[in-house]
C-alpha positions in Angstrom: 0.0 0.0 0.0 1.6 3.3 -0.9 1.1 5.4 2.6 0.4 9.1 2.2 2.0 9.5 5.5 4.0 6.5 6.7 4.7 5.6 10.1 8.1 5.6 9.9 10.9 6.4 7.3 14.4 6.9 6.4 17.2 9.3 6.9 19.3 8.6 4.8 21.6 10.8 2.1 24.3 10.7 -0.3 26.8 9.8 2.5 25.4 6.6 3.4 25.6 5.4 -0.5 29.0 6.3 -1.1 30.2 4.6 2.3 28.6 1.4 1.0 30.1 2.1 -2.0 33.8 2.5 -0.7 33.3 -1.0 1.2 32.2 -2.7 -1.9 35.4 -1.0 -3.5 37.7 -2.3 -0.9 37.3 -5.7 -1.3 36.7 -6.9 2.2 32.7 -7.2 3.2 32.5 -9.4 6.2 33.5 -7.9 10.0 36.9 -6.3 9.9 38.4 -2.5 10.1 35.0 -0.7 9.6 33.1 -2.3 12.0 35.9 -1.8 14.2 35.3 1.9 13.4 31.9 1.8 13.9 32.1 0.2 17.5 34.8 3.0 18.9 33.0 5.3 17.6 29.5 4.0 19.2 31.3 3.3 22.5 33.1 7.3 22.4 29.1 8.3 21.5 27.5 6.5 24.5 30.6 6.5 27.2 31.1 2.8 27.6 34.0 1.0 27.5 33.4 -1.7 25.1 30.7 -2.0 22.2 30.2 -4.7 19.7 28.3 -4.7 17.1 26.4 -7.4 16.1 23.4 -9.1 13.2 20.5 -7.5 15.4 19.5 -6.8 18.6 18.4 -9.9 19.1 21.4 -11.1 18.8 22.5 -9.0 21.5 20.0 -9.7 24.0 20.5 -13.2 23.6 24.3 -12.7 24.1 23.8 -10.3 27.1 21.8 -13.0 28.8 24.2 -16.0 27.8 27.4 -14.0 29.2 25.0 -13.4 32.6 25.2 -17.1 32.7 21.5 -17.7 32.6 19.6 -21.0 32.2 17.4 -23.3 33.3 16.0 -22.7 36.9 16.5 -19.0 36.5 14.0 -16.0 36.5 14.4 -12.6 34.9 11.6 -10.1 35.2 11.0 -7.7 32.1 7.8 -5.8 31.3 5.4 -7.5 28.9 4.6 -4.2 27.1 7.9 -4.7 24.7 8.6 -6.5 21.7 8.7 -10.4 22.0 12.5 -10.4 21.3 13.0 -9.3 24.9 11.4 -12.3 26.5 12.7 -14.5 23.8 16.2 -13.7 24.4 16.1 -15.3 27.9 13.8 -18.0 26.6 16.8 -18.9 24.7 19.1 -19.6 27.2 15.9 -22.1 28.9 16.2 -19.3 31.6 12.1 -18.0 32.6 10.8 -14.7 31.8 9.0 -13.0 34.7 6.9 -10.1 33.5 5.5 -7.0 35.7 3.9 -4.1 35.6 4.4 -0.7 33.9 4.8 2.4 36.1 0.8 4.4 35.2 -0.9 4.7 32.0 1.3 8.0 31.5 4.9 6.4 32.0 5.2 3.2 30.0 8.1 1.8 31.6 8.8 -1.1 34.1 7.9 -0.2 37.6 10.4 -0.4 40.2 7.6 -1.8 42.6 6.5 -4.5 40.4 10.3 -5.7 40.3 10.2 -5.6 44.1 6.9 -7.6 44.4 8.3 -10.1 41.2 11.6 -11.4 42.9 11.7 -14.8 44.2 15.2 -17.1 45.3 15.4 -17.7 41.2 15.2 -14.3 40.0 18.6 -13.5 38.5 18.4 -10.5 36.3 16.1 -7.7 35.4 15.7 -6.6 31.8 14.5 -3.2 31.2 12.7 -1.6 27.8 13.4 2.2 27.6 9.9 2.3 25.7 9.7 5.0 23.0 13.1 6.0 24.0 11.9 7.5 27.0 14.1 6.1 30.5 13.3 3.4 32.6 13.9 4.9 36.5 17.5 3.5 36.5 18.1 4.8 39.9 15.9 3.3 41.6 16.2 -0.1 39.3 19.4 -0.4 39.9 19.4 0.0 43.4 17.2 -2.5 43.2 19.5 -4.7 41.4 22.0 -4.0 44.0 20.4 -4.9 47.0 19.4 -8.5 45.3 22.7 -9.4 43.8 20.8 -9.5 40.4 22.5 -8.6 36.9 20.7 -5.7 34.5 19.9 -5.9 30.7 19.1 -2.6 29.1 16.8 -3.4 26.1 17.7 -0.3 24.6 16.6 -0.5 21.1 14.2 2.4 21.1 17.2 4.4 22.8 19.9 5.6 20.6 21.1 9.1 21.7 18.6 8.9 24.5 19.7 9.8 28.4 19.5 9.5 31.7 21.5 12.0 34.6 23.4 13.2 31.3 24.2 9.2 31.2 22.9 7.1 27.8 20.6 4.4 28.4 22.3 1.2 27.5 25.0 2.2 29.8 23.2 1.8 33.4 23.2 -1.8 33.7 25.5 -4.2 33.2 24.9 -5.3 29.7 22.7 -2.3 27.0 21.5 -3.7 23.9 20.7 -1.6 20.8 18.3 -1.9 17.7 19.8 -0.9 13.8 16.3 -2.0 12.7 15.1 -0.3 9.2 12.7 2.0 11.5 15.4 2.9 14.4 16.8 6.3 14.6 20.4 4.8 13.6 19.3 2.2 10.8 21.4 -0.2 9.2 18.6 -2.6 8.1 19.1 -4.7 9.9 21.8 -5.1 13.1 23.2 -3.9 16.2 24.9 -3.5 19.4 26.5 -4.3 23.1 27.5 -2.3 25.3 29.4 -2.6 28.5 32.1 -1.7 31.0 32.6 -4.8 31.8 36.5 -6.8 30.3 34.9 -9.9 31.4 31.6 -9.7 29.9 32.9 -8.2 26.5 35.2 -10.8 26.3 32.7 -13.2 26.4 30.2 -11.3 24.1 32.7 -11.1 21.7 33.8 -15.0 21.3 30.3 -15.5 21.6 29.2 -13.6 18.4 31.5 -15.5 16.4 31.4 -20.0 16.9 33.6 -19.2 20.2 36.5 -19.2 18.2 39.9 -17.3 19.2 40.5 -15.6 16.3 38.3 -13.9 13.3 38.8 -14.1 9.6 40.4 -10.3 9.4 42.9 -11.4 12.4 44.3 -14.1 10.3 43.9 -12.0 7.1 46.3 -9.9 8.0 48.8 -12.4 9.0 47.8 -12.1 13.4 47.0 -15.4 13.5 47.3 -18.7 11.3 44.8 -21.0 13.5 42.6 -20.4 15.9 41.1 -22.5 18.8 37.3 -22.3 19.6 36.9 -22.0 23.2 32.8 -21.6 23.8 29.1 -22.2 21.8 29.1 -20.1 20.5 26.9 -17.9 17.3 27.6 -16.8 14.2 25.9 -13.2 15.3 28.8 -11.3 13.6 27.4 -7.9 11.7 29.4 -7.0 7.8 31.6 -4.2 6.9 28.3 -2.9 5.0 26.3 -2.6 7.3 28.9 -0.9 9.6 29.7 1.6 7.0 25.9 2.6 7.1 25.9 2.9 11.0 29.1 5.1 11.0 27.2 7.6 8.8 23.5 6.8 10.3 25.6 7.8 14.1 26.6 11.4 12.3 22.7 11.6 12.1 21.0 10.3 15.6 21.5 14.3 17.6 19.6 16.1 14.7 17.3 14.2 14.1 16.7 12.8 18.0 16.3 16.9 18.2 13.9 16.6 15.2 11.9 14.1 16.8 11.0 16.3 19.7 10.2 19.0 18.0 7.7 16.9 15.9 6.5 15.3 19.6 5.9 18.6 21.3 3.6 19.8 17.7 2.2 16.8 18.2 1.0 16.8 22.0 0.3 21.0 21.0 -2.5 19.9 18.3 -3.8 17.1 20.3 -4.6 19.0 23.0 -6.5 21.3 20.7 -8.1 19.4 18.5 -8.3 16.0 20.4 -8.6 16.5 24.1 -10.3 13.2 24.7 -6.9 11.4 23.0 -3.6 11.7 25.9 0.1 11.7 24.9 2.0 9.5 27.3 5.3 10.9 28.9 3.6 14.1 29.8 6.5 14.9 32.7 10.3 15.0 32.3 12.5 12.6 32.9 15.8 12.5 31.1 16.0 12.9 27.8 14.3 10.9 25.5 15.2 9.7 21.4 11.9 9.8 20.3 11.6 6.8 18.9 8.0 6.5 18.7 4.7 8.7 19.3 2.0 6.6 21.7 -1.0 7.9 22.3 -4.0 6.3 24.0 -7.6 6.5 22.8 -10.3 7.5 25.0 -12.1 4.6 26.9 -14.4 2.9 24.7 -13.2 3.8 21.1 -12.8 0.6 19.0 -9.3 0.4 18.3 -9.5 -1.5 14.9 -12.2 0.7 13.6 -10.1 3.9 14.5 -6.6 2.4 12.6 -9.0 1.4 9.7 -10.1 4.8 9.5 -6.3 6.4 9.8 -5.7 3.9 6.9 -8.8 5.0 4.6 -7.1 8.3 5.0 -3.9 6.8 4.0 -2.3 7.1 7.5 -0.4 4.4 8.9 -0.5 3.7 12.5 0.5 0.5 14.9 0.4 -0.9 18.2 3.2 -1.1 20.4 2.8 -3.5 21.6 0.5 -6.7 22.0 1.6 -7.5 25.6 4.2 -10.5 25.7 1.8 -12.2 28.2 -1.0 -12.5 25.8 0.8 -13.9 22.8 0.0 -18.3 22.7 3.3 -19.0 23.2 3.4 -16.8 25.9 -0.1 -17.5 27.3 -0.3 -21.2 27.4 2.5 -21.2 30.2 2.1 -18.1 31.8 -1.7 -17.5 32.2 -1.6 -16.5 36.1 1.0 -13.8 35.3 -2.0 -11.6 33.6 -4.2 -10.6 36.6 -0.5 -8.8 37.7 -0.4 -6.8 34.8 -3.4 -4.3 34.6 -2.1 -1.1 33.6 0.0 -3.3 30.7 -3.6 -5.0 29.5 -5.6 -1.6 30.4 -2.6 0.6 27.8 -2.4 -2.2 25.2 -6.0 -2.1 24.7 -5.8 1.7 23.6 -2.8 2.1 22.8 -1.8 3.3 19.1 1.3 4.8 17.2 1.5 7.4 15.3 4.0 8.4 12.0 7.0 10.4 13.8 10.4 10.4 11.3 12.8 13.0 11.1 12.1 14.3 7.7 8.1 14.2 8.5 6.9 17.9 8.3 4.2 20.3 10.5 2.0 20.3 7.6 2.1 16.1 7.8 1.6 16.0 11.7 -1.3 18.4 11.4 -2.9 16.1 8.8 -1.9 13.4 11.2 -4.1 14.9 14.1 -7.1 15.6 11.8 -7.1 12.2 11.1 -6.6 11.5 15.2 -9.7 13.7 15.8 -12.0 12.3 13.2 -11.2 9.1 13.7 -11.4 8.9 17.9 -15.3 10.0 17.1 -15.8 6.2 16.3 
């Protein structure tokens, strides 16, 4: 379907194409000296020590839970209102995801009190979502974590350039994890990265990416190595030159248009308020700074949420849902079903929650056409 307004789109210039280009020209496409590059660079952009950039954020989720050393037994509590991948990611390692409760129907995030109330003896980790882009309350999270012994996982994909106590998400726990998805506000198609401070967890992460083994293709290319030994299970999770070559240029991008994002967010929650007062904007007070990853709104209690998205997309608006709680999904369900009656603001959002178009390159004149839409459509 072509979209007159899309719900999300890229940034991308001249820049990116020629840095493709150049890797094509060099001869060498799979992980080597650009995607060493691009990981200083990404570690000097968020302050961590180590980065490492891997095939998605999966990938790195999975990782960050395997060098925790979970597994079977374990517990990790995580919100529900996230993308599966989180909960997948420790599903992978045969570790159990625990899921509780966002904060209110205004901040979207994990609630440090529904941590408190999840832990049991198994719990070993907590994995955060900075939803939208907007912060988790790290402070009180991790002082959390603290007083329980227990690891953290920053599912940071919605968080690029995003921060916290002038600190980036992704770099208050032990382990942050970061989406180059098509739609993210640093896009490489597909990919993305690890963070931490951590020697001994980057260590592992990084034999871990690639079969466990010692030494890469590029050490051995350039004479460093002639063998190598492999030392762990590991995963061929290991991103190309190509796609790191995109993510150098897409980096040079994220503070504009993070910046253009919330000008386009404060238009936004401006019009609504005049032309759709029954509609509320989520993240209404401050806390950190925020990429801007997404616009959530809620409809008003009783709107039929299918109806309304088939109306935005008569008008040739796209919208979404972000997202169908984890808890609810069959695979999810069928095994978890006593977990829902903890999880009432997550059911009570999901039901009216719906995402608007927000890119950098969108325009006034296209969020204004956007909130006509919003209004006639909430009169469902």
């Amino acid at each position: 379907m072509h979209w007159k307004i899309p719900l999300s789109d890229l940034n991308y210039g001249p820049e990116e194409e020629e840095a493709v280009s150049a890797v094509i020209r060099s001869g060498w496409l799979s992980m080597g000296a650009v995607t060493q590059a691009f990981e200083a660079e990404f570690a000097a952009f968020v302050g961590a020590k180590h980065a490492l950039a891997l095939t998605n954020a999966t990938a790195a989720l999975h990782l960050a839970c395997l060098a925790c050393d979970l597994g079977p037994g374990d517990e990790v509590i995580l919100p529900a209102l996230t993308f599966v991948a989180s909960a997948n990611a420790v599903r992978y390692t045969g570790a159990t995801p625990v899921f509780a409760d966002i904060e209110s129907e205004d901040w979207l995030t994990l609630a440090p009190s529904a941590i408190e109330a999840a832990i049991t003896p198994r719990t070993r980790a907590i994995m955060v979502m900075h939803y939208a882009g907007f912060p988790c309350d790290m402070p009180a999270i991790t002082a959390i974590a603290r007083a329980h012994n227990l690891a953290v996982i920053e599912d940071a994909a919605h968080a690029v350039g995003a921060s916290l106590d002038n600190r980036a998400l992704g770099t208050w726990g032990d382990l942050g994890c970061y989406s180059f998805f098509a739609n993210k506000n640093l896009s490489t198609a597909e990919g993305g990265m690890l963070v931490t401070d951590d020697d001994a967890l980057a260590e592992k992460v990084r034999l871990l990416r690639s079969h466990g083994m010692t030494t890469l293709t590029w050490d051995r290319h350039h004479g460093h190595a002639s063998t190598y030994d492999v030392v762990e299970l590991g995963y061929n999770y290991r991103i190309d030159e190509l796609r790191s070559a995109l993510g150098r240029v897409q980096l040079t991008r994220v503070a504009a248009g993070n910046a253009r994002r919330a000008e386009l967010t404060s238009l936004y929650r401006h019009l609504l308020a005049q032309s759709a007062p029954q509609i509320s904007m989520p993240f209404s007070q401050p806390r950190g700074q925020s990429s801007y990853h997404i616009l959530p709104i809620l409809l008003p209690e009783g709107v039929n949420k299918p109806a309304f998205m088939a109306k935005m997309r008569a008008e040739g608006i796209q919208t979404s849902w972000h997202y169908p709680p984890v808890h609810t999904f069959h695979a999810y369900a069928k095994n978890n079903q006593a977990l829902s009656s903890r999880l009432p603001l997550t059911e009570a959002v999901a039901a009216r929650q719906v995402t608007l178009p927000l890119f950098p390159t969108m325009t006034e004149e296209q969020v204004t056409c956007v909130v006509k839409g919003v209004a006639d459509s909430s009169k469902l």
